[in-house]
N, CA, C and O atoms as a printed pandas DataFrame, in Angstrom:
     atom_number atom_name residue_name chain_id  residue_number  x_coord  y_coord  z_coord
0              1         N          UNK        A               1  127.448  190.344   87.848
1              2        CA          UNK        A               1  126.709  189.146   87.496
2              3         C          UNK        A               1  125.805  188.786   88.668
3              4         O          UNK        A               1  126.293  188.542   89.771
4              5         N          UNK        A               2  124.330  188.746   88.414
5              6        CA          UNK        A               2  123.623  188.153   89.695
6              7         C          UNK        A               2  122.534  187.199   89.017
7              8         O          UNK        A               2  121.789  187.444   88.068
8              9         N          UNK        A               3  122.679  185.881   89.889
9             10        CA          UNK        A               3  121.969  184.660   89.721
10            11         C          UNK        A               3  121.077  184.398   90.686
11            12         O          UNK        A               3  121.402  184.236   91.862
12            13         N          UNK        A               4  119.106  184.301   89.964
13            14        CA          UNK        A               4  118.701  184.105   90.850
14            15         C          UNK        A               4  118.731  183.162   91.744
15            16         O          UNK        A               4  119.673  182.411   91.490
16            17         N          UNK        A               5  118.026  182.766   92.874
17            18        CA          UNK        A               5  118.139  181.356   93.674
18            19         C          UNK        A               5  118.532  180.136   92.684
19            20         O          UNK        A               5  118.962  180.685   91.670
20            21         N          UNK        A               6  118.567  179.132   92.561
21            22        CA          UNK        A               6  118.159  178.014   91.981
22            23         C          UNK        A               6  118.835  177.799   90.498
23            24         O          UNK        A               6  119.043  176.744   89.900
24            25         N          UNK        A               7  119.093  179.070   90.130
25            26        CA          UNK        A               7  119.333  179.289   88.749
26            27         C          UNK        A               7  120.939  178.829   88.001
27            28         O          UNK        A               7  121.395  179.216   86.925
28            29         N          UNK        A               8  121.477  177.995   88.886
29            30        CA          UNK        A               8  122.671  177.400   88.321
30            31         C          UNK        A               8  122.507  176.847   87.658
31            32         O          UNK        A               8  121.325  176.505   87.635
32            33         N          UNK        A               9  123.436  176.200   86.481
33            34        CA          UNK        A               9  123.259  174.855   85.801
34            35         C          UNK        A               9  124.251  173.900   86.339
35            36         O          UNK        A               9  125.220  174.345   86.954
36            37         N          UNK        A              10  124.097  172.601   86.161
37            38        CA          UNK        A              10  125.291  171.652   85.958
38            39         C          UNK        A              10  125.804  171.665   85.034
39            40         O          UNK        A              10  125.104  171.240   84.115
40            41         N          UNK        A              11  127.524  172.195   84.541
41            42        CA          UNK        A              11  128.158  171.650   83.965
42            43         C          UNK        A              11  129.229  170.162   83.512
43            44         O          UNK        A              11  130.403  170.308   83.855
44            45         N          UNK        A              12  128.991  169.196   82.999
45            46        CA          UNK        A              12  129.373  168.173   83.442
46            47         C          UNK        A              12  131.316  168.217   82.653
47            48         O          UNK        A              12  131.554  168.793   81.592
48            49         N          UNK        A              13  132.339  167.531   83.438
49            50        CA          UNK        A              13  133.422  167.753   82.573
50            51         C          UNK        A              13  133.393  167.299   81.575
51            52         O          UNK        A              13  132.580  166.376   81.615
52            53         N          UNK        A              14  133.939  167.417   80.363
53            54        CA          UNK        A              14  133.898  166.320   79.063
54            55         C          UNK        A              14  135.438  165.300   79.018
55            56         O          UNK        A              14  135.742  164.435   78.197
56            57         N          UNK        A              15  136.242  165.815   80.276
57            58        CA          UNK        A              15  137.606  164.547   80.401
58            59         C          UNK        A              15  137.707  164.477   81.914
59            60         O          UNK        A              15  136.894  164.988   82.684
60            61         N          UNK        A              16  138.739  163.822   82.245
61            62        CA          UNK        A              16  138.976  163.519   83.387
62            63         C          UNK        A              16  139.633  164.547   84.465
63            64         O          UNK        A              16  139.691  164.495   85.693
64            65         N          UNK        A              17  140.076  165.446   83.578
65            66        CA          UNK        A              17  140.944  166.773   83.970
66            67         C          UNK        A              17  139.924  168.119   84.004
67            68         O          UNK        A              17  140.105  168.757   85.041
68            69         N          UNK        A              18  139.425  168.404   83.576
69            70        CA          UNK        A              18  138.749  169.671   83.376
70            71         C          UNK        A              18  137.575  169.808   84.126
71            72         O          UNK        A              18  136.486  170.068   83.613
72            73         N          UNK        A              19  137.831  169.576   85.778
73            74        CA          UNK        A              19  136.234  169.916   86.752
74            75         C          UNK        A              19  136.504  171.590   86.701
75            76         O          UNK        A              19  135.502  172.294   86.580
76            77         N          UNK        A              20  137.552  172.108   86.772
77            78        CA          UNK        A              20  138.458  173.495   87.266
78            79         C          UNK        A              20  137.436  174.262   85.886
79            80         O          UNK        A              20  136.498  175.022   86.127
80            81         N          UNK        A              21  137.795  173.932   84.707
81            82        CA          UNK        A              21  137.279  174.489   83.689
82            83         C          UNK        A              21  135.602  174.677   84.082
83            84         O          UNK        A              21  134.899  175.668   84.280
84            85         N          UNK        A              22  135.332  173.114   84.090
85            86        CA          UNK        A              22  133.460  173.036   84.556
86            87         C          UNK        A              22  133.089  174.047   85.795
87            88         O          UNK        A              22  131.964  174.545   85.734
88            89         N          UNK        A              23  133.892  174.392   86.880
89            90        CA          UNK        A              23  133.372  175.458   87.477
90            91         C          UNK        A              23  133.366  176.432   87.161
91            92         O          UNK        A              23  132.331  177.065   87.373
92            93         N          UNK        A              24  134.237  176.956   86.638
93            94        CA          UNK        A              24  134.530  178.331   85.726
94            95         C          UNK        A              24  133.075  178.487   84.819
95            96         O          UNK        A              24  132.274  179.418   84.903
96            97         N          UNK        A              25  133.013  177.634   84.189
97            98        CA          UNK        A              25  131.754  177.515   82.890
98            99         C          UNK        A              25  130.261  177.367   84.136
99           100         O          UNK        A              25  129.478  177.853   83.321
100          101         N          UNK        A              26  129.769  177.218   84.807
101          102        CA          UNK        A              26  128.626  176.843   85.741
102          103         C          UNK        A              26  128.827  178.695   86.655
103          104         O          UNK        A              26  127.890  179.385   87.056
104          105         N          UNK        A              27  130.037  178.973   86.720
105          106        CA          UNK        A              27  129.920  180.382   87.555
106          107         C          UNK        A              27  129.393  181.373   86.587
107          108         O          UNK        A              27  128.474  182.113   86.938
108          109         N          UNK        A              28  130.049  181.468   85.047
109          110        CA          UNK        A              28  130.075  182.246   84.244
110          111         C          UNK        A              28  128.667  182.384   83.311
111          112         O          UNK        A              28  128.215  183.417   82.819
112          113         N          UNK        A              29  128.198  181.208   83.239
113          114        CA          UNK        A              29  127.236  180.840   82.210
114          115         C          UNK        A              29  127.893  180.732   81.118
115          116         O          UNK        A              29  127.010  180.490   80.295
116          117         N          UNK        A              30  129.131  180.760   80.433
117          118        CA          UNK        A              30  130.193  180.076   79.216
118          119         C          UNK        A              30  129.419  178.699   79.182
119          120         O          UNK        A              30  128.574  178.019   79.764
120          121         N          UNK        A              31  130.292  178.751   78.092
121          122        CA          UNK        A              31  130.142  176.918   77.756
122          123         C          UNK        A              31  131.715  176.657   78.282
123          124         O          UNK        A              31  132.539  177.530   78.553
124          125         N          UNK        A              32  131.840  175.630   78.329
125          126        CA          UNK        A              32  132.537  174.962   78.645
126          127         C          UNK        A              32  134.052  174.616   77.498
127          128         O          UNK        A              32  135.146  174.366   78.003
128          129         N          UNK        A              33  133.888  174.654   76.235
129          130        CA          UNK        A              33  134.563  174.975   75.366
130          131         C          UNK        A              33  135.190  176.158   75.525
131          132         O          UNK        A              33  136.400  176.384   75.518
132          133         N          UNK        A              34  134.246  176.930   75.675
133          134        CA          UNK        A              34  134.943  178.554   75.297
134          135         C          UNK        A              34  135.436  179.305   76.933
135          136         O          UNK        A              34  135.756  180.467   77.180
136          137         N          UNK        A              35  135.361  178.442   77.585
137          138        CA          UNK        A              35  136.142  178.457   79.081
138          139         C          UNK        A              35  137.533  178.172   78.703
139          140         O          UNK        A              35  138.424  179.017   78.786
140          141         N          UNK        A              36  137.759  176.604   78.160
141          142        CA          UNK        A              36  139.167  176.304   77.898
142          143         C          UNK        A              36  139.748  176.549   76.920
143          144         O          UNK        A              36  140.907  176.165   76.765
144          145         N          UNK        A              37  139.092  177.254   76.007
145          146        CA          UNK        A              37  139.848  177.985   75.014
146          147         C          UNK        A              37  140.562  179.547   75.369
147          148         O          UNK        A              37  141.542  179.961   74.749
148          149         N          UNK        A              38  139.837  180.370   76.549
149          150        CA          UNK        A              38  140.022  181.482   77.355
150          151         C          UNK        A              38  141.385  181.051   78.033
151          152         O          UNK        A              38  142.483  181.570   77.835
152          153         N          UNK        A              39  141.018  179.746   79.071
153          154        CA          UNK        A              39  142.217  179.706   80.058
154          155         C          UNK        A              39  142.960  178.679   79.025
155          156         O          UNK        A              39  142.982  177.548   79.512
156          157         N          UNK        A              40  143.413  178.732   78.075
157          158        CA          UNK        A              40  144.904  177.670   76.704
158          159         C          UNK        A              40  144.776  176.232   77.229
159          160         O          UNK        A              40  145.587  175.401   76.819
160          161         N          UNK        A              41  143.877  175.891   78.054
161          162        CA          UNK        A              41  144.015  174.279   78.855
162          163         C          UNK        A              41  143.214  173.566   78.842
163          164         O          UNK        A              41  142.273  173.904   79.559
164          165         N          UNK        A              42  143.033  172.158   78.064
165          166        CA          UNK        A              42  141.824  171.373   78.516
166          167         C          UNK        A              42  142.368  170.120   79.753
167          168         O          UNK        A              42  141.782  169.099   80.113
168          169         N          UNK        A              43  143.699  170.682   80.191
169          170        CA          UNK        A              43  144.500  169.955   81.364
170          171         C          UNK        A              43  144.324  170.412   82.845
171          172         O          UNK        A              43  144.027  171.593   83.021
172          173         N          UNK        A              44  144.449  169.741   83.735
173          174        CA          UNK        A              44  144.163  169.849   85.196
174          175         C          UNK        A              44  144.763  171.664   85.311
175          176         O          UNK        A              44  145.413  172.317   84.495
176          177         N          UNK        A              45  144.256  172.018   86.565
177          178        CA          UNK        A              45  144.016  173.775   86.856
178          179         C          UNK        A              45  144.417  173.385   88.109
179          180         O          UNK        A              45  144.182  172.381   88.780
180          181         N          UNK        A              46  145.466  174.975   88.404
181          182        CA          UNK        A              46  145.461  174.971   89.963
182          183         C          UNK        A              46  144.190  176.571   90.565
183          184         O          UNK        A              46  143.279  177.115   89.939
184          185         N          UNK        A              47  144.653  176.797   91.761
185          186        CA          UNK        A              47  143.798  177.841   92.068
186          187         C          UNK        A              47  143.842  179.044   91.691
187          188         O          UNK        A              47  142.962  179.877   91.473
188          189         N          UNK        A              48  145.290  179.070   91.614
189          190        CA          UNK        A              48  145.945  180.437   90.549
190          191         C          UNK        A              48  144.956  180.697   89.208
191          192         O          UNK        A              48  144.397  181.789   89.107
192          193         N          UNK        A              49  144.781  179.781   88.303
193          194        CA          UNK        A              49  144.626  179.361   86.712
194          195         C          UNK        A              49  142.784  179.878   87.076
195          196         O          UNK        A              49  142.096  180.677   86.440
196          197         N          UNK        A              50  142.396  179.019   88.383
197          198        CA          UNK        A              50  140.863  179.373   88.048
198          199         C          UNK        A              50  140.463  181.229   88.765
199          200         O          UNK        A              50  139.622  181.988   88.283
200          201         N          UNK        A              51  141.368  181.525   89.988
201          202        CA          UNK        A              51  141.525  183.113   90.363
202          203         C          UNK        A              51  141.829  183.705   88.914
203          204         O          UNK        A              51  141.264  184.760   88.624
204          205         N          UNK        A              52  142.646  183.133   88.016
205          206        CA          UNK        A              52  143.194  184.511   86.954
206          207         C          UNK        A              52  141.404  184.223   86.369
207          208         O          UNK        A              52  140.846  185.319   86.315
208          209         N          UNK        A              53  140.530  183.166   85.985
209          210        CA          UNK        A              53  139.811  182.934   85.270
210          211         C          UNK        A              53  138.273  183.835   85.398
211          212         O          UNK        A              53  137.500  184.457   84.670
212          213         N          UNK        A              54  138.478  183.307   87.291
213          214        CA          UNK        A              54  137.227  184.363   87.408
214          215         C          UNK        A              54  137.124  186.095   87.167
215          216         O          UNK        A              54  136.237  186.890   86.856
216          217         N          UNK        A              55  139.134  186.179   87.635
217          218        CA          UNK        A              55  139.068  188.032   86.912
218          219         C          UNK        A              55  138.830  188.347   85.751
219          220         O          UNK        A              55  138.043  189.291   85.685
220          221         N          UNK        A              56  139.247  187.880   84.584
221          222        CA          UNK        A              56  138.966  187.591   82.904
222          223         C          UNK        A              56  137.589  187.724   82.776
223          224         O          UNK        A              56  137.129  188.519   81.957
224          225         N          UNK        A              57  136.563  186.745   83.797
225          226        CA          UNK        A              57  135.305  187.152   83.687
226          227         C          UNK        A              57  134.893  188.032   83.820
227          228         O          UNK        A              57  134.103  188.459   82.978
228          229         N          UNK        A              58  135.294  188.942   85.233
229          230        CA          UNK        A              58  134.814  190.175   85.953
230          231         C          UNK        A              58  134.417  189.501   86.988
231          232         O          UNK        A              58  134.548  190.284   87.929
232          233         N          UNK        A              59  133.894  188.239   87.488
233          234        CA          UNK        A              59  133.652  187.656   88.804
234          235         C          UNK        A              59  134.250  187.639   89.983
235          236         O          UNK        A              59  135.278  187.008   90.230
236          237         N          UNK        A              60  133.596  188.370   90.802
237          238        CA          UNK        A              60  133.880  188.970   92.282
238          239         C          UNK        A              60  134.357  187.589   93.040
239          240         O          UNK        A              60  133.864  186.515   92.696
240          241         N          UNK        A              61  135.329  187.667   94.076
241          242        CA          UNK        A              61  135.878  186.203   94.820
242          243         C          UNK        A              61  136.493  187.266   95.793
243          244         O          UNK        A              61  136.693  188.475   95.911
244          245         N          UNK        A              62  136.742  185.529   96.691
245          246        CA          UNK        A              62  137.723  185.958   97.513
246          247         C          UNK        A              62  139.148  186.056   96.971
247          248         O          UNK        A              62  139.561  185.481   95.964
248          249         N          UNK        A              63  139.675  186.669   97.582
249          250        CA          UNK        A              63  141.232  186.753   97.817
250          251         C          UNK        A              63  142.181  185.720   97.548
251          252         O          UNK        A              63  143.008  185.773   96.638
252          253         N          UNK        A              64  142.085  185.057   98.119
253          254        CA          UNK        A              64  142.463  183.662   98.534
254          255         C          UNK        A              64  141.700  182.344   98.792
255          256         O          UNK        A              64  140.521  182.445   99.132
256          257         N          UNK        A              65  142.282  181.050   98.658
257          258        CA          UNK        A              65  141.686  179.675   98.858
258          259         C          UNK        A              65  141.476  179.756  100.706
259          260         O          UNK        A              65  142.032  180.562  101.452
260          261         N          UNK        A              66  141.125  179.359  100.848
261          262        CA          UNK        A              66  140.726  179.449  102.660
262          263         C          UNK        A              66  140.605  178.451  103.239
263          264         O          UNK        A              66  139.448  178.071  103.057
264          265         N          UNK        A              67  141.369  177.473  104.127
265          266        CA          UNK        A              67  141.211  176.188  104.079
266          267         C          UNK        A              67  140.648  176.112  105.549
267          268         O          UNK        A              67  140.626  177.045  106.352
268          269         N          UNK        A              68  140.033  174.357  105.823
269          270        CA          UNK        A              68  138.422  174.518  106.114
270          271         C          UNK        A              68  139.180  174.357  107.547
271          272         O          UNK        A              68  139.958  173.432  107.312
272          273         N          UNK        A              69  139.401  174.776  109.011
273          274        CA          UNK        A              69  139.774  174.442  109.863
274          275         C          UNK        A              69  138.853  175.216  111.214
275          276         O          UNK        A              69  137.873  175.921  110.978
276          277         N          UNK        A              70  139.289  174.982  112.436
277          278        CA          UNK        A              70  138.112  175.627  113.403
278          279         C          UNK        A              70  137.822  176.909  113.237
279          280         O          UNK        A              70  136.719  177.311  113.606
280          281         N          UNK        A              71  138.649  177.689  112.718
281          282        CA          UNK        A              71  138.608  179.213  112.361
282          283         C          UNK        A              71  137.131  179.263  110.810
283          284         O          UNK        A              71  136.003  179.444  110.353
284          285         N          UNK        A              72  137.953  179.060  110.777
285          286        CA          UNK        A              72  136.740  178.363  108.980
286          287         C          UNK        A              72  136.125  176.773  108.677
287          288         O          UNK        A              72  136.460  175.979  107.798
288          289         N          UNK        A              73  135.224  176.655  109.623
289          290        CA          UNK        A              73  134.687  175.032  109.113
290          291         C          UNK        A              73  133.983  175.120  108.507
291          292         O          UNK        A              73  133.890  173.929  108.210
292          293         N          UNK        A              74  133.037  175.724  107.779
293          294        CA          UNK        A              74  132.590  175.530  106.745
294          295         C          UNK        A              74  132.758  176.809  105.276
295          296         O          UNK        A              74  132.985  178.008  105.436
296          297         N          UNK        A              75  132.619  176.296  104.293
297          298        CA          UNK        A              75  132.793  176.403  103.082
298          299         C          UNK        A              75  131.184  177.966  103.227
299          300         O          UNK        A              75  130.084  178.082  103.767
300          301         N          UNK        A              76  132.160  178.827  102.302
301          302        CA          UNK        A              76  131.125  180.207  102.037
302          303         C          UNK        A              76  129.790  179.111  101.299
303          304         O          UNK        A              76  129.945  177.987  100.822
304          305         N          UNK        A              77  128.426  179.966  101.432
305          306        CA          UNK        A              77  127.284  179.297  100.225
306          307         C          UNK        A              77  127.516  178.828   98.985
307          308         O          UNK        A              77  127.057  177.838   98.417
308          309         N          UNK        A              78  128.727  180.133   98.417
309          310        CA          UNK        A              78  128.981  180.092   97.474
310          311         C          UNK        A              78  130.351  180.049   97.222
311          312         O          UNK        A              78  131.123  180.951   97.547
312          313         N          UNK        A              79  130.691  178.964   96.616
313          314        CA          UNK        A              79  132.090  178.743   96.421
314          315         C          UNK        A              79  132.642  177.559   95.402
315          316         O          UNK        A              79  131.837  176.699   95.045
316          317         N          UNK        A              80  134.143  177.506   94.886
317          318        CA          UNK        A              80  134.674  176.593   94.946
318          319         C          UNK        A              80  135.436  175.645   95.620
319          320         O          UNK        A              80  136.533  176.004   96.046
320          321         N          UNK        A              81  135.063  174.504   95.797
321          322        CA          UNK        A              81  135.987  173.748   96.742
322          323         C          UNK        A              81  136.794  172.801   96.429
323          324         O          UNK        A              81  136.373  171.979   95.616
324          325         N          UNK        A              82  137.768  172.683   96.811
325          326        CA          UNK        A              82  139.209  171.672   96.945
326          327         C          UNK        A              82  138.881  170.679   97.387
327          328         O          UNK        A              82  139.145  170.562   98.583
328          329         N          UNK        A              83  138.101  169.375   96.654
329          330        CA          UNK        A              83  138.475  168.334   97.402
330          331         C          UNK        A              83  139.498  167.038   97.015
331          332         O          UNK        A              83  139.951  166.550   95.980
332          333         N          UNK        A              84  139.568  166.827   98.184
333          334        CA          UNK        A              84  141.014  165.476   98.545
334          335         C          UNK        A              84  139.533  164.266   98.075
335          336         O          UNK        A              84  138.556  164.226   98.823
336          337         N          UNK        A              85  139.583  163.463   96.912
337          338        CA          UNK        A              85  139.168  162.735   96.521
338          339         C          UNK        A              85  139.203  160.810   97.317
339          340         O          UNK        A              85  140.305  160.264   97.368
340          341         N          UNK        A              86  138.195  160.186   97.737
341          342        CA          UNK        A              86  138.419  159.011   98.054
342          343         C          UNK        A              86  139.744  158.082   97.247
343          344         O          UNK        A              86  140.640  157.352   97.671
344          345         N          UNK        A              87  139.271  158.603   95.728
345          346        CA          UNK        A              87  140.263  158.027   94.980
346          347         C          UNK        A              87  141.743  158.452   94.989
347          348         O          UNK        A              87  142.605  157.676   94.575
348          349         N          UNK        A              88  142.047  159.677   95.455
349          350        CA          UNK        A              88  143.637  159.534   95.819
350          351         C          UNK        A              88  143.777  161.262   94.921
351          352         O          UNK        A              88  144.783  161.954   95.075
352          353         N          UNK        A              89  142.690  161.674   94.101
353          354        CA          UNK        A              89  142.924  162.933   93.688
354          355         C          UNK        A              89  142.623  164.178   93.733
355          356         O          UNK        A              89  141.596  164.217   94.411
356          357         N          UNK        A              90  142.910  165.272   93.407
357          358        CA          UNK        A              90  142.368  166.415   93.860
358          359         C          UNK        A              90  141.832  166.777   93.016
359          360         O          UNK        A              90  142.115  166.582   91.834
360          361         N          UNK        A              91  140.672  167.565   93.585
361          362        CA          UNK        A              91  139.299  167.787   92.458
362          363         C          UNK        A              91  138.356  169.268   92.960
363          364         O          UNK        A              91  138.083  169.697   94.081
364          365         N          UNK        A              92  138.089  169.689   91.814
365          366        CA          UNK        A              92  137.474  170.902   92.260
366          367         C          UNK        A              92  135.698  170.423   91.837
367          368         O          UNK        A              92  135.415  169.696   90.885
368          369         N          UNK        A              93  134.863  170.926   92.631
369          370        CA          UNK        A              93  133.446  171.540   92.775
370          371         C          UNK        A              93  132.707  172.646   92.914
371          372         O          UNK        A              93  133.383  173.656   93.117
372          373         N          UNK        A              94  131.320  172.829   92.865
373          374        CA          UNK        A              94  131.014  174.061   92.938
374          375         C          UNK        A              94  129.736  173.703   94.132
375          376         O          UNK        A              94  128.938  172.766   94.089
376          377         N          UNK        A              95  129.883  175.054   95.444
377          378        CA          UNK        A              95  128.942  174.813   96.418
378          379         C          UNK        A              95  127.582  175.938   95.893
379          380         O          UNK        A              95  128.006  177.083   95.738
380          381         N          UNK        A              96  126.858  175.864   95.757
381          382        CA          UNK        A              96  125.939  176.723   94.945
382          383         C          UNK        A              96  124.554  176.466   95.752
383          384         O          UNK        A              96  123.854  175.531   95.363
384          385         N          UNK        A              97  124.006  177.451   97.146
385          386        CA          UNK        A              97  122.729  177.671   97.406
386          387         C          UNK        A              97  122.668  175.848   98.344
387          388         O          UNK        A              97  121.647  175.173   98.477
388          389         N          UNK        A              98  123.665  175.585   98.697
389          390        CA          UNK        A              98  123.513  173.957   99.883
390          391         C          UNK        A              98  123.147  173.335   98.944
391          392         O          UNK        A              98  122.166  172.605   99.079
392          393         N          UNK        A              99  123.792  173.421   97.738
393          394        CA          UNK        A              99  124.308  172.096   96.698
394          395         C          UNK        A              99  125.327  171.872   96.282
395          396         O          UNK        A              99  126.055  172.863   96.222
396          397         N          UNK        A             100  125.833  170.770   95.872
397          398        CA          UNK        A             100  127.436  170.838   95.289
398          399         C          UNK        A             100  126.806  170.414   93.736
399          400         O          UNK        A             100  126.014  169.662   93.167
400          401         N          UNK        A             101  127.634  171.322   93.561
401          402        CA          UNK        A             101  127.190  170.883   91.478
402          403         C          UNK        A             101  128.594  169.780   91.441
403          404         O          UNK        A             101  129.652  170.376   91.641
404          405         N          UNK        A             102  128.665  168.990   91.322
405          406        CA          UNK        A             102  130.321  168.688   90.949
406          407         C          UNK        A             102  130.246  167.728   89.392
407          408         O          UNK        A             102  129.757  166.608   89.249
408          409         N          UNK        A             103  130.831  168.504   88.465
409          410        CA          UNK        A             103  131.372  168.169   87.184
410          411         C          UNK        A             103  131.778  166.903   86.765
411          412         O          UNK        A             103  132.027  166.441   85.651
412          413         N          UNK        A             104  131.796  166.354   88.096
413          414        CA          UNK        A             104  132.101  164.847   87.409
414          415         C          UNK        A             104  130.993  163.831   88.306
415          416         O          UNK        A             104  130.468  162.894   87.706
416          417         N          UNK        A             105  130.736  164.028   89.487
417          418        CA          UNK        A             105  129.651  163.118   90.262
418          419         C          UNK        A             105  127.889  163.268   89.960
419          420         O          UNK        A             105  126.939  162.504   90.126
420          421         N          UNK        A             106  128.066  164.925   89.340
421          422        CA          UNK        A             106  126.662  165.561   89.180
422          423         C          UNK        A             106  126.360  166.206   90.349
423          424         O          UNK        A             106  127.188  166.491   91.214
424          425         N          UNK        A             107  124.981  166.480   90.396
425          426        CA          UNK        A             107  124.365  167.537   91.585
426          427         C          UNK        A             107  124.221  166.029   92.891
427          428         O          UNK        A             107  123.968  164.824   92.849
428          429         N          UNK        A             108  124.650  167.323   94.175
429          430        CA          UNK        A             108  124.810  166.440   95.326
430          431         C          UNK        A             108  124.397  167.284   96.268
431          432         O          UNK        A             108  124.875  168.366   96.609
432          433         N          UNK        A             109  122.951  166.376   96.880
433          434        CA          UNK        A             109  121.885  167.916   97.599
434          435         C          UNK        A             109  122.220  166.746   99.254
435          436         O          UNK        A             109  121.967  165.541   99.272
436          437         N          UNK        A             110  122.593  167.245  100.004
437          438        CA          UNK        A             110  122.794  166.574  101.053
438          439         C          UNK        A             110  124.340  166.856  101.521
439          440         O          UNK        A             110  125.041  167.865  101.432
440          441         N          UNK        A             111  124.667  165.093  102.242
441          442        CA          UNK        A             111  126.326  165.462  102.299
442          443         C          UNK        A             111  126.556  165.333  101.535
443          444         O          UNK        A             111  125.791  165.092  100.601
444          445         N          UNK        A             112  128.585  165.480  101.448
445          446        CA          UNK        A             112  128.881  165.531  100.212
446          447         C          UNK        A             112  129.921  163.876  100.677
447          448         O          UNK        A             112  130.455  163.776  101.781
448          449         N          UNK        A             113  130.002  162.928   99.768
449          450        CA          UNK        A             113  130.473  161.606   99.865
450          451         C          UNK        A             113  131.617  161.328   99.028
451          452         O          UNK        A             113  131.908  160.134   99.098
452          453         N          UNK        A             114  132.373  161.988   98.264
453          454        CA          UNK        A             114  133.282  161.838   97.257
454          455         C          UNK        A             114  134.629  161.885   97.747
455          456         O          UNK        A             114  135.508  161.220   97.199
456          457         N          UNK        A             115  134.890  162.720   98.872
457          458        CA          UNK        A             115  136.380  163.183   99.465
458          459         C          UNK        A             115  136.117  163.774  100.317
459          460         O          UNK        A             115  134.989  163.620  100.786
460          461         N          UNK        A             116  137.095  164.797  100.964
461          462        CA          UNK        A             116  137.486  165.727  101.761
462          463         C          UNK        A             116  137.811  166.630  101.534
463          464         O          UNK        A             116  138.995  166.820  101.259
464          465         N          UNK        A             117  136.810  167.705  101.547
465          466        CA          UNK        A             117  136.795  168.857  101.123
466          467         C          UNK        A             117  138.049  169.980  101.984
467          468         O          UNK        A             117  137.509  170.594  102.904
468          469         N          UNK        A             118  138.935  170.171  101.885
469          470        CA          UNK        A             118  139.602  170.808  102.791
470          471         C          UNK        A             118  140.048  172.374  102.303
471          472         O          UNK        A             118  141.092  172.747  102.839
472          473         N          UNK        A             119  139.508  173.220  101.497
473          474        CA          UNK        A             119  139.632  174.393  101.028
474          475         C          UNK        A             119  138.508  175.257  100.429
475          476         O          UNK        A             119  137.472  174.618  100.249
476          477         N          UNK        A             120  138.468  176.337  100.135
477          478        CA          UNK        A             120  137.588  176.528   99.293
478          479         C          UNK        A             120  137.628  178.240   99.024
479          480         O          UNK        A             120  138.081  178.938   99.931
480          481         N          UNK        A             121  137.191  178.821   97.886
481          482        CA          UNK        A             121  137.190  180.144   97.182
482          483         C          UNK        A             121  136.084  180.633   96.896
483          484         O          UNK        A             121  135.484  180.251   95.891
484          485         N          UNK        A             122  135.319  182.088   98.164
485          486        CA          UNK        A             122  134.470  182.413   98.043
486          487         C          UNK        A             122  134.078  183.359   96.643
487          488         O          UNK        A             122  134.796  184.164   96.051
488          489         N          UNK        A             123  133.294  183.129   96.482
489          490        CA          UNK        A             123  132.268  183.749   95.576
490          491         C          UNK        A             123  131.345  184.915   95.307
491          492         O          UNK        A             123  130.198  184.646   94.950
492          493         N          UNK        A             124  131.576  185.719   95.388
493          494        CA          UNK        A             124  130.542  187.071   95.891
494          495         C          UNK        A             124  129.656  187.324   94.442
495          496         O          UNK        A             124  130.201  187.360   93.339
496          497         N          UNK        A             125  128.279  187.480   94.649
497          498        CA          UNK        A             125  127.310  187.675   93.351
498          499         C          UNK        A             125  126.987  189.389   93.711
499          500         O          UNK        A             125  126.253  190.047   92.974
């Protein structure tokens, strides 16, 4: 799968639970339906649920979640990230080309103001 520059979309969630799904659907070009009909869940995702999701696709990743510390302070170009929410929850986004698409705030070209991003799952195109 290769996406030119710019060429993401925003997927927005359609509940309060399903950002995990909305990245899946924004990596894949799916809709968003036929994401959570693939992974049986329109309920909250861990990293496991969205790793099995991107293999199902064929989408290249890292290995593992990689969490953000002096070894790793910042997040690959391309990725999903873990964030620790102001509001008290954990929430996934998508870092796409020094943007965050995020499924529930919308596109966020700058910092990012919602939480604390403390993880994240590279992306290889």
């Amino acid at each position: 799968m290769s996406l030119g520059k710019n060429k993401m979309e925003l997927v927005m969630q359609p509940t309060f639970e399903t950002c995990g799904q909305a990245c899946i659907a924004m990596i894949t070009g799916k809709k968003i339906e036929e994401v959570m009909k693939d992974m049986k869940t329109s309920g909250p995702t861990s990293i496991g649920q969205l790793i099995e999701m991107l293999d199902f696709y064929g989408v290249k990743h890292a290995e593992r979640n990689t969490r953000i510390s002096k070894k790793n302070p910042v997040p690959y170009e391309y990725s999903i990230l873990t964030v620790h929410t102001d509001a008290g929850y954990t929430h996934w986004t998508l870092l796409y080309d020094n943007k965050y698409y995020d499924p529930e705030f919308g596109l966020i070209e700058g910092e990012y103001t919602h939480g604390k991003i403390t993880s994240f799952l590279g992306i290889y195109q």
